[in-house]
Each structure stands twice: as structure tokens, then as C-alpha cells.
N, C-alpha and C positions, 0 to 999 in steps of 0.2 A: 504494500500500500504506500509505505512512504516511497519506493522509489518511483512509482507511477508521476505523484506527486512531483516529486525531483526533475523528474522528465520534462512535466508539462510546462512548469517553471523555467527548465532552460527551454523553452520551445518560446516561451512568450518573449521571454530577453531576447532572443536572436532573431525575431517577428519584429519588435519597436526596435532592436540595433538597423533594423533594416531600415524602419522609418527616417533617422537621425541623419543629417547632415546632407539634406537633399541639394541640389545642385541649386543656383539663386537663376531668377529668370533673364536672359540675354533683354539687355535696357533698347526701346524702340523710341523713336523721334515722340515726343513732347507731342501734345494732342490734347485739346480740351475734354474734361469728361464729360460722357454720356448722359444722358438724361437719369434721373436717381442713383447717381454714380455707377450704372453699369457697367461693366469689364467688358474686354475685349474680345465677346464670343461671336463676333461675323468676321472677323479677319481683318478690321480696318485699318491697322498699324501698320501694314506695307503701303499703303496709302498715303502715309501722311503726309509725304512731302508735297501734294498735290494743292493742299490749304494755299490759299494764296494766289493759287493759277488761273487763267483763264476758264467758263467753266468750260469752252468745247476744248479742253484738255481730254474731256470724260470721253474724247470721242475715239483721242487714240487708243484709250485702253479700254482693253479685253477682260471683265469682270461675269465672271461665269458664278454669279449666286445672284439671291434674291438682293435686290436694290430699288432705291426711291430717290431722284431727285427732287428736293424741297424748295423753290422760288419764292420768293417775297412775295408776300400775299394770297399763297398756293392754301386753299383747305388742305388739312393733313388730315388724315385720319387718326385716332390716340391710342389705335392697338399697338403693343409693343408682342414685339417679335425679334428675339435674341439672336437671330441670323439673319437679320435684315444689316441693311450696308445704307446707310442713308448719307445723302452729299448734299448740304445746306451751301446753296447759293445766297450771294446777297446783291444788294440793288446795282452796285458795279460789276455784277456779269463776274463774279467769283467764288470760286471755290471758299467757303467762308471756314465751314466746320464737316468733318466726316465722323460720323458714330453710329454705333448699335442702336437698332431700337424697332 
């Protein structure tokens, strides 16, 4: 019985040794956060550098997921959707903000 015990014991230490000193995340370009501070679950971060640009920038790139461009004064809809790609224009024809939602 105790050695059953003993077992299970070193079974758990070597399960959380596992947990312990996990690798830190590769740091991506600065990006306004999402709406309720949502993380980055549509893939926006290789994007980032686009903020700023013209938006028929969006033309040259090839974005193979669910996406919404947002224009000034555009009805949005308020459903949020964690793999949506959303690219907020502003009134100078710019890429203003990209985020999840």
C-alpha cells in the first residue's frame, strides 16, 4: 500500500516538473487591444504592421479566414467571434486598428 502510494507521488512531481519553466511567448509588433481585452485568437499579429497603411493595402494581401472591414460610419454588427480578423479603417482611407472580434 505505501508503495502504490510512493508511486503515485513520484508520478504527480514528474507530471507538474513537466508543467515548470515553459518556454515565454516570441514578442509580436505593439497593437492596440481588442475589444474586452481579447487575445490574439484570429491570427492578427502578422498583420500588424499594416496599421497605418493605405487601406487598398488589404488588396494585396491574401487572408484566407473569416474577416470584416469596419469604415466610418459602417453599422457593425456586436456579435463577437474569436476568429474573426477585423480591419478598422478611419476617415483618411487607413488602416487605423486590426483585432479579434
Amino acid at each position: 500500500m505505501m508503495r502504490g502510494r510512493a508511486s503515485l507521488l513520484l508520478l504527480a512531481a514528474l507530471l507538474l516538473a513537466g508543467c515548470a519553466d515553459a518556454p515565454a511567448p516570441r514578442a509580436t509588433p505593439a497593437q492596440p487591444p481588442s475589444p474586452a481585452g481579447a487575445a490574439d485568437t484570429c491570427g492578427a499579429g502578422p498583420y500588424a504592421a499594416l496599421v497605418g497603411a493605405e487601406a487598398t493595402a488589404l488588396e494585396r494581401v491574401l487572408i484566407m479566414r473569416e474577416l470584416r472591414v469596419i469604415r466610418p460610419g459602417m453599422p457593425v454588427t456586436a456579435d463577437l467571434r474569436a476568429n474573426r480578423l477585423n480591419f478598422e479603417i478611419d476617415r483618411a482611407d487607413r488602416i487605423a486598428r486590426i483585432y479579434c472580434g
